[in-house]
C-alpha positions in Angstrom: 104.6 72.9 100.1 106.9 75.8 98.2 109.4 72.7 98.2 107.0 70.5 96.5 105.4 72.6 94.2 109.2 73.6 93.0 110.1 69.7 92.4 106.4 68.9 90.3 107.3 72.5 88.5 110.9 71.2 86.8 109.0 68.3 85.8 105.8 69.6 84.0 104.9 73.7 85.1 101.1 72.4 86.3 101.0 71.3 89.9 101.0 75.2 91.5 98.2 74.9 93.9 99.3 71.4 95.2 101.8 74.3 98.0 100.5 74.8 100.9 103.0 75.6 103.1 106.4 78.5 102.2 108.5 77.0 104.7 108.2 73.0 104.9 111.3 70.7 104.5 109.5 67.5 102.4 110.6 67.4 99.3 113.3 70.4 99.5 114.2 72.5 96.3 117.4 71.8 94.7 120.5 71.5 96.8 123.5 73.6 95.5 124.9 69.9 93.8 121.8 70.0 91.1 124.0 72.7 89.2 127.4 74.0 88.9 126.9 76.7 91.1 129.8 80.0 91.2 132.1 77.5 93.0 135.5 79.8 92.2 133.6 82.4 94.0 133.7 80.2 97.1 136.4 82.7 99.0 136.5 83.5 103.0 134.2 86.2 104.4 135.7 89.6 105.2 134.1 91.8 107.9 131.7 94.9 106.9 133.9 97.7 105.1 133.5 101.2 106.1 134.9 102.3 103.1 131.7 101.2 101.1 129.9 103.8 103.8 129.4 106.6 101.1 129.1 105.5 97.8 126.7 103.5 97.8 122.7 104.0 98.3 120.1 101.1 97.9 116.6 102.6 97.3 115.0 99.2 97.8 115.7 96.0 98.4 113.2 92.6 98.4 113.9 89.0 99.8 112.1 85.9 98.4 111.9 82.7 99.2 115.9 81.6 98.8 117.1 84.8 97.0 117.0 88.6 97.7 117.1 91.5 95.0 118.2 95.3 95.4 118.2 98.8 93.3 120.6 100.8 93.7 120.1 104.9 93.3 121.7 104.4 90.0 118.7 102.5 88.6 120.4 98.9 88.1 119.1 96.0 89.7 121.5 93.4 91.4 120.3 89.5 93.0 121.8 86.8 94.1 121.1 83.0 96.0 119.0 80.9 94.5 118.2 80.8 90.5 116.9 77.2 89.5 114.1 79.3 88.2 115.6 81.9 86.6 114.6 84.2 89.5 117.4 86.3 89.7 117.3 87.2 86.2 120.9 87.4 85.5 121.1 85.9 81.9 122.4 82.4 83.1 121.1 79.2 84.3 123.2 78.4 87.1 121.3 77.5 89.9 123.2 78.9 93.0 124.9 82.4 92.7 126.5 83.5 96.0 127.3 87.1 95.2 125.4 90.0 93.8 125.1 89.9 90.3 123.5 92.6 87.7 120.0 91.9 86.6 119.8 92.4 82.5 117.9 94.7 80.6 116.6 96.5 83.4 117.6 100.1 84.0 116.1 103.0 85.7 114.2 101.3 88.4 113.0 102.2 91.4 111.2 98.9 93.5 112.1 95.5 93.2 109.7 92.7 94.7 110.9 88.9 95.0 108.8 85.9 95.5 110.0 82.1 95.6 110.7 82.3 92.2 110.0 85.3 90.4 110.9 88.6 90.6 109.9 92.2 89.2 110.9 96.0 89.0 109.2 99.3 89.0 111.2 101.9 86.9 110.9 105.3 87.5 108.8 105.8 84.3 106.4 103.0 85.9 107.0 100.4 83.9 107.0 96.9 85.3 109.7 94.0 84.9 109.2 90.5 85.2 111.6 87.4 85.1 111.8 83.9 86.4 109.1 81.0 86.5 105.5 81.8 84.0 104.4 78.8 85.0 100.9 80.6 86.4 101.0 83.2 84.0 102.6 85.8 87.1 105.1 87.7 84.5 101.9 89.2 83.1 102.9 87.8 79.2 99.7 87.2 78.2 101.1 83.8 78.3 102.1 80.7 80.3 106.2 80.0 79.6 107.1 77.9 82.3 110.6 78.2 83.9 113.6 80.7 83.6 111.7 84.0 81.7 114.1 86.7 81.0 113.7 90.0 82.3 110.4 91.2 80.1 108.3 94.1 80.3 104.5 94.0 81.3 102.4 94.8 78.6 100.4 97.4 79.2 101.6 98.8 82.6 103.5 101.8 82.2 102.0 103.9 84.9 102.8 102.1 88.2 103.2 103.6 91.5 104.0 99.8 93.7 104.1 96.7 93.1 103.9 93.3 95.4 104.6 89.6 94.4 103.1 86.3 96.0 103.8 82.9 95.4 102.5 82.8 91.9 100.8 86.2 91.4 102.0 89.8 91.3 100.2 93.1 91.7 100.6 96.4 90.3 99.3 99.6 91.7 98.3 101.9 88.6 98.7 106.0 88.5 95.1 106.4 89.4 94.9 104.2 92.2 93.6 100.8 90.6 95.1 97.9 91.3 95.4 95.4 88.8 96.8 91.5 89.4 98.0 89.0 87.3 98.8 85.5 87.7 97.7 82.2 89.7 93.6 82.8 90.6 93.1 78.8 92.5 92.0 81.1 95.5 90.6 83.8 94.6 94.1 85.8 94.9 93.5 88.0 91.7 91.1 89.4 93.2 89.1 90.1 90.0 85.6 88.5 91.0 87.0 85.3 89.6 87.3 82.3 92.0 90.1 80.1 90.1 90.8 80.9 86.4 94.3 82.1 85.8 95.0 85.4 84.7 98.3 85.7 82.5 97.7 89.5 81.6 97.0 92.1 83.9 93.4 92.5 84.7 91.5 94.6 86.9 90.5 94.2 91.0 87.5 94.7 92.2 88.8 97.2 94.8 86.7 100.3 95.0 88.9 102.6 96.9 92.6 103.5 95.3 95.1 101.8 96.9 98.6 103.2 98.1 100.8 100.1 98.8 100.5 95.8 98.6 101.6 93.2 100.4 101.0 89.6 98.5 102.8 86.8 99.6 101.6 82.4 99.2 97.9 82.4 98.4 96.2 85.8 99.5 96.7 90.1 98.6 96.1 92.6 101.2 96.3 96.2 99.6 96.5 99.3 101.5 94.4 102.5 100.6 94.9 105.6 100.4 92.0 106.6 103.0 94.2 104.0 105.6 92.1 101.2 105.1 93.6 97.6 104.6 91.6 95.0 102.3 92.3 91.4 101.9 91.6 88.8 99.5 92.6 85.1 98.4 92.8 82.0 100.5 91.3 82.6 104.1 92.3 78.5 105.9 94.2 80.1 108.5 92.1 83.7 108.7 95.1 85.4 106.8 92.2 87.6 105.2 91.7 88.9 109.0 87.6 88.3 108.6 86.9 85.7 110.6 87.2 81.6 110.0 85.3 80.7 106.9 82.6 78.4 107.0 84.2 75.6 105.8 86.5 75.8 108.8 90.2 76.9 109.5 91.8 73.6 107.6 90.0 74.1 104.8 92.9 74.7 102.6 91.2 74.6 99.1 88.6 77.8 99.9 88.4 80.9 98.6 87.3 84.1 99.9 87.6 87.4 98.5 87.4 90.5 100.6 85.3 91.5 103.4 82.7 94.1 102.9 84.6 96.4 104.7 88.3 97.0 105.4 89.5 95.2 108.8 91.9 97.6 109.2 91.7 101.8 109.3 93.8 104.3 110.2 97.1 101.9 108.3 100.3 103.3 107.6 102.1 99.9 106.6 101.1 96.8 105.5 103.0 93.0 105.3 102.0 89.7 104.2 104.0 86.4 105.5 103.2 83.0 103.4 99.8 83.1 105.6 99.6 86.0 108.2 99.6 89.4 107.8 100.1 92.5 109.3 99.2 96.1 109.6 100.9 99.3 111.5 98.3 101.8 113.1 98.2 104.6 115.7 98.6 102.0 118.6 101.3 100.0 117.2 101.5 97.0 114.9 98.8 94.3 114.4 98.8 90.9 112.6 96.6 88.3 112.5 96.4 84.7 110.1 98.5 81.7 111.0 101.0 81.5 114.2 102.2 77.9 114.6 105.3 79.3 114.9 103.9 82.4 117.0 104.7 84.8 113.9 102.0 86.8 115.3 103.4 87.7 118.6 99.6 88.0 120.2 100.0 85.6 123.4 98.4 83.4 121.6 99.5 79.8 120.5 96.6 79.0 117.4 95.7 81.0 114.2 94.2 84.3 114.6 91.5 85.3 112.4 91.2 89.1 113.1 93.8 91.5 113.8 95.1 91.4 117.0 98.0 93.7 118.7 101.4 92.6 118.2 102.3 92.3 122.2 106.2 94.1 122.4 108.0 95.5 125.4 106.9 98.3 127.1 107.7 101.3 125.5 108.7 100.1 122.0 107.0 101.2 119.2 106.9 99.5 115.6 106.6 100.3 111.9 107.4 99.2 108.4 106.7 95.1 109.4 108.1 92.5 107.1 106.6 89.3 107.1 108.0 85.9 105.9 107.2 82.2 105.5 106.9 82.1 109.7 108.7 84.6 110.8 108.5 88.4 111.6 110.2 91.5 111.7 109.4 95.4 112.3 111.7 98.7 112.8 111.4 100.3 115.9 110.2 103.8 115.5 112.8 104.7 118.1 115.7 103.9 116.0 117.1 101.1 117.7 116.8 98.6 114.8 115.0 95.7 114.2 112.8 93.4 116.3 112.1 90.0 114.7 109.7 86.9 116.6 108.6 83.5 115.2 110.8 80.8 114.0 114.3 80.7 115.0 114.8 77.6 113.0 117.0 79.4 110.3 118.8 81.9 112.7 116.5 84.5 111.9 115.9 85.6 115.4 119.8 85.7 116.1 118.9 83.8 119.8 120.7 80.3 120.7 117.5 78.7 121.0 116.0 77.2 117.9 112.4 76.9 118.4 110.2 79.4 117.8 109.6 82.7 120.4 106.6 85.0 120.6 108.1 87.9 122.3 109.8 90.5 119.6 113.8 90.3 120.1 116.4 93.0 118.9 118.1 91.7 115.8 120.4 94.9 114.4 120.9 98.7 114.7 121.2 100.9 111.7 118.7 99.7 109.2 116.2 101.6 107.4 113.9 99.0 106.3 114.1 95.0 107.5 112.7 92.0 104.9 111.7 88.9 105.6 112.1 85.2 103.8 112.0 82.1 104.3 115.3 81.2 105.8 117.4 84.5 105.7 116.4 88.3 106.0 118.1 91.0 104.9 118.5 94.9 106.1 119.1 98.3 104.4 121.1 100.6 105.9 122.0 104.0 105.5 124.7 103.8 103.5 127.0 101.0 102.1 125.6 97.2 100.9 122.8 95.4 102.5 123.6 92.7 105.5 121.7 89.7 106.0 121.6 86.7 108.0 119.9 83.4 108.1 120.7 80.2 106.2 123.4 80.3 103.4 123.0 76.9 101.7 121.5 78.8 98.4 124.2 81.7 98.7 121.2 83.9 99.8 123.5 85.9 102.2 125.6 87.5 99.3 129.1 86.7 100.7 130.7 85.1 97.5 130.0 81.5 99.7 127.6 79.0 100.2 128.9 78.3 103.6 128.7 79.3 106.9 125.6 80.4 107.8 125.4 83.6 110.3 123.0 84.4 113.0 124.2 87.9 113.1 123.8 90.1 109.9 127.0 90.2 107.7 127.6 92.3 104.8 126.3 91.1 101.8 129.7 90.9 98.9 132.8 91.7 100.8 135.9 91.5 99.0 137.5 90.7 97.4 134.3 90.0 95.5 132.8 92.5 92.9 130.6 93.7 95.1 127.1 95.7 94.8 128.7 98.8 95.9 131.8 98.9 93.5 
């Protein structure tokens, strides 16, 4: 589990490929009592200001496992919720911080991706930025440094186009099309012809074709090409890879499998990875396939699915730009009528009364441009003004200057009278 392998991480950085699971209970991270968390921050809510409508652009915007991470136009990166890894790269060690806070030494980028406890950015030069947990080598050091890394620049990347982060690996898409990985190999996820040596320093895929975008997430990479093709690679125990059950059966959770010997999807325009399903946007709509105990997949189905399979939505809704999370799913509608999410509703994320999980896409919000996923709280961008989110709150991943409540409906993440991201 992400929980466990967080608890055997504080005590000795080894035990990464013990997780199997991003979204179980046993063995929870860190409650907000570990560490003095930004307690005087702890003020009431305020609605969504239109007066932040305006003057403030976010040109990207990631959420991890407990925290979320956004660049504004003006290069500067800000995050905020959990931090008991140093994932929000903020120059402190506090483990809970409830509002948006300035990530150092980073300027001028342009991407952020967040996994459970790292994070990077892409600057407009294409250089890549790395901070929180080393313990698999996934800042791309050259090095394995354990917990709470400092914003640091990748050696030897100063041409990227994308980048992607999974549980303990990251990805980089280069100026030529290559895409190189870095980080924890146990299955295969480096995608470098190597089945389960680490790699602390970016090293080369074996992908032939040049790649466009990336979608990593728990064990597994999917890249998508230029040509429209999607490839996957990594761990394949609940078909996640989308080529069919290995051999060794759909439980086998120690198995490797790097890609198929052809891409399993064409024709893509977006790509998403959840903790172990996946998903691809074509011509005909949106397709996922990979695990879907909690009916992330939305395919009328109730077990794994091991090739893609048509995301099943109301009749005449269209859907793009997926984000997938732990178990849990959202997509835009291309008519601009907001997000639809499906899955688990164990965290609020579907914003429905009931709390277990639904396979039928539901409306969650209007006005965003681009929805993400995480394990117990999502976030929106919108056109203008601060991200919203909703979900859980108990790590301050909301961004309201509060650990408490939590919201089914998305709020506005740092309303006064908190510094917020748009001031």
């Amino acid at each position: 589990m992400v929980r466990r392998w967080f608890g055997l991480v504080i005590g000795g950085c080894a035990a990464a490929v013990a997780c199997t699971s991003f979204s179980g209970d046993e063995d929870p991270v860190p409650g907000p009592g570990d560490a003095a968390p930004d307690a005087e921050l702890d003020v009431a809510p305020a609605p969504p200001d239109a007066s932040d409508a305006g003057r403030c652009s976010i040109v990207s915007l990631a959420s991890g496992d407990l925290h979320s991470c956004a660049v504004k136009a003006d290069g500067k990166v800000w995050c905020w919720g959990l931090n008991a890894a140093g994932q929000l790269g903020i120059g402190n060690n506090a483990t809970v911080v409830s509002r948006p806070t300035p990530v150092i030494d980073v300027t001028n980028a342009v991407e952020v991706a967040a996994g459970p406890y790292h994070s990077c950015a892409r600057t407009r030069a294409g250089e890549v930025w790395c901070w929180g947990a080393n313990n698999g080598g996934q800042l791309g050091l050259g090095t394995v440094t354990g917990l709470g890394v400092p914003p640091t620049k990748v050696p030897g990347v100063n041409d990227a186009t994308a980048i992607a982060v999974g549980f303990a690996h990251t990805c980089a898409v280069r100026a030529n099309g290559v895409v190189w990985c870095w980080g924890l190999n146990a299955h295969g996820q480096i995608g470098n012809a190597k089945d389960s040596a680490n790699e602390p320093a970016p090293v080369q895929t074996t992908l032939a074709e040049p790649a466009q975008a990336l979608a990593l997430a728990g064990f597994h990479t999917c890249a998508l090409t230029q040509a429209g093709g999607v490839w996957c690679w990594g761990i394949n125990n609940a078909g996640q890879l989308g080529v069919g059950f290995d051999d060794a059966g759909a439980d086998a959770a120690s198995y490797s499998h790097r890609s198929a010997e052809q891409a399993i999807v064409t024709g893509a325009g977006d790509i998403a990875s959840g903790f172990a399903h996946a998903c691809a946007t074509v011509a005909s709509g949106l397709q996922c396939w990979g695990a879907n105990a909690a009916l992330q997949l939305a395919s009328g189905k109730t077990g794994s699915v091991d090739r893609p399979s048509p995301v099943i939505v109301p009749q005449g809704l269209m859907l793009s730009a997926p984000s997938a999370g732990s178990d849990a799913t959202c997509a835009l509608a291309k008519d601009g009528s907001g997000p639809w999410c499906w899955g688990s509703n164990k965290y609020g994320l579907l914003n429905q009364s009931a709390a277990g999980p639904i396979g039928d896409p539901v409306k969650v919000v209007t006005k965003a441009t681009r929805v993400h996923v995480g394990a117990r709280h999502a976030c929106v961008r919108v056109d203008e003004g601060p991200p919203q989110c909703w979900g859980t709150s108990e790590y301050g991943q909301l961004g309201r200057g509060v650990i408490d409540p939590d919201s089914g409906a998305p709020v506005r993440v740092g309303p006064a009278p908190i510094t917020t991201i748009c001031d």
